[in-house]
C-alpha positions in Angstrom: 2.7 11.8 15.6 1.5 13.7 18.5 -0.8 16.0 16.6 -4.3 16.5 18.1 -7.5 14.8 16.3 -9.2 17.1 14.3 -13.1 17.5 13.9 -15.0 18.8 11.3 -19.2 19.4 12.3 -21.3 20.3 9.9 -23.0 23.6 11.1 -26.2 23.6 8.6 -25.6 26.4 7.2 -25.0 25.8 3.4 -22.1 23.5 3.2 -20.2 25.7 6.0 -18.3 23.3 8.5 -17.0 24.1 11.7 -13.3 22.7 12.3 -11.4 22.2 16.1 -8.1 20.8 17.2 -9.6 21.6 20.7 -7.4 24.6 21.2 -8.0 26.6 17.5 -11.1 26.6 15.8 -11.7 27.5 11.7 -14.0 27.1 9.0 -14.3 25.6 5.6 -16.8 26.2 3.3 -17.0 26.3 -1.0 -17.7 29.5 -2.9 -21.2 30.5 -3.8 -20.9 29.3 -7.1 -20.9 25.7 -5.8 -24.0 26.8 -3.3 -22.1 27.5 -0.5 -21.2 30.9 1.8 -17.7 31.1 1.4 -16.9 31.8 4.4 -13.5 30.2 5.1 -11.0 27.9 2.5 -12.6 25.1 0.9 -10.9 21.7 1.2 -8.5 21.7 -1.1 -7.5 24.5 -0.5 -6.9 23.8 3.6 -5.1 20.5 2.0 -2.5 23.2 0.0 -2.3 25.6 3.0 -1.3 22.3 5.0 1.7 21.7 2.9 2.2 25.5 2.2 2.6 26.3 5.9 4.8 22.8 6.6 7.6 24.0 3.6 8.1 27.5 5.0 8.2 26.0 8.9 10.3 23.5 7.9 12.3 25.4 5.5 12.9 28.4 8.2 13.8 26.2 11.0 16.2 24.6 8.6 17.9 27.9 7.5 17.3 29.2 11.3 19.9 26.3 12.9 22.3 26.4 10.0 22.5 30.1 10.2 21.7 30.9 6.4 20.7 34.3 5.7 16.7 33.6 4.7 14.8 36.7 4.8 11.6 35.0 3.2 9.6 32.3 2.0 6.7 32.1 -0.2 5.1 29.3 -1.7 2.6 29.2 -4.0 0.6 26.0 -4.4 -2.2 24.5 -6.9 -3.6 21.3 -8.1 -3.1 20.4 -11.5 -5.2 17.6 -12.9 -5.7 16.2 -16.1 -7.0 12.8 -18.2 -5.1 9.8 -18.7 -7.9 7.6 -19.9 -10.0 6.8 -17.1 -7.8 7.5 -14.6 -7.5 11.0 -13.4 -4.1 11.8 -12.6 -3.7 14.9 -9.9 -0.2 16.6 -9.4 0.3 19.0 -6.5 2.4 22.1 -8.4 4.8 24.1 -5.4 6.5 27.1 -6.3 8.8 27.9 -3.6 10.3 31.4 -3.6 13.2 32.2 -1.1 14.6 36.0 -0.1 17.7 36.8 1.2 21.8 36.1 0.0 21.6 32.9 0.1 24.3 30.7 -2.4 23.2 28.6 -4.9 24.1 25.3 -2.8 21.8 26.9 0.2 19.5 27.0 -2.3 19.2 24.0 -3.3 19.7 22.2 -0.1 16.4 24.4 1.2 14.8 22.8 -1.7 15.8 19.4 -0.3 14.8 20.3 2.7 11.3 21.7 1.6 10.8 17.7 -0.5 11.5 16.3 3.2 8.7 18.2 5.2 6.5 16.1 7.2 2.8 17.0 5.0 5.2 16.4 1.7 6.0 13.1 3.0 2.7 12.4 4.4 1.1 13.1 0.5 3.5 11.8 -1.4 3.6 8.3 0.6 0.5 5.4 0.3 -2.1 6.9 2.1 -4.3 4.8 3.0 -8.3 6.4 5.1 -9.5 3.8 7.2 -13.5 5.3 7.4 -16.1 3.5 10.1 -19.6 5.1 11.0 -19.7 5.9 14.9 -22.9 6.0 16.6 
């Protein structure tokens, strides 16, 4: 991978946090109901616009070199948790939504092609954070 390293400052301000690749910068923050400003997608949801963004990329350059007649994608993303025992289980729900005259077999090879996007791979693999402190 030959992405660039991300970093994420704190800025102080509530829970706002400044985020650069070095070229783009954004921010992340939680809603004021969780005490912050909400001035920019909270982590999850930068997580599900990660994965959002990779299907339709993926999906349009896909359709773009086989020459299928995509007009549009649209995916709609969400976490879905719930309780099995003490274990929390967490399932990431995609609803993908393509426009256009496309056959049922382009359709489902899109959707084959959507399950074999680089972020779907990344979350659906082990994942595994290897943390240290730093000055």
């Amino acid at each position: 991978m030959s992405e660039r390293a991300i970093r994420a400052s704190f800025a102080g301000v509530a829970y706002q946090v400044n985020v650069t690749d070095g070229l783009h910068q954004w921010a992340s923050d939680v809603d004021a109901a969780a005490g912050g400003g909400d001035v920019g997608p909270s982590p999850h949801g930068l997580l599900l616009s990660s994965l959002g963004a990779c299907t339709s990329i993926t999906v349009a350059m896909y359709a773009q070199r086989k020459e299928m007649p995509l007009q549009a994608i649209d995916v709609d993303i969400r976490i879905e948790q719930e309780q099995l025992g003490r274990e929390p289980r967490i399932q990431i729900a995609r609803d993908i939504r393509l426009s256009g005259p496309l056959s049922e077999e382009q359709r489902t090879r899109l959707l084959g092609v959507a399950n074999a996007c680089p972020i779907h791979k990344v979350l659906s693999g082990e994942i595994i954070i290897a943390s240290k402190l730093v000055g």
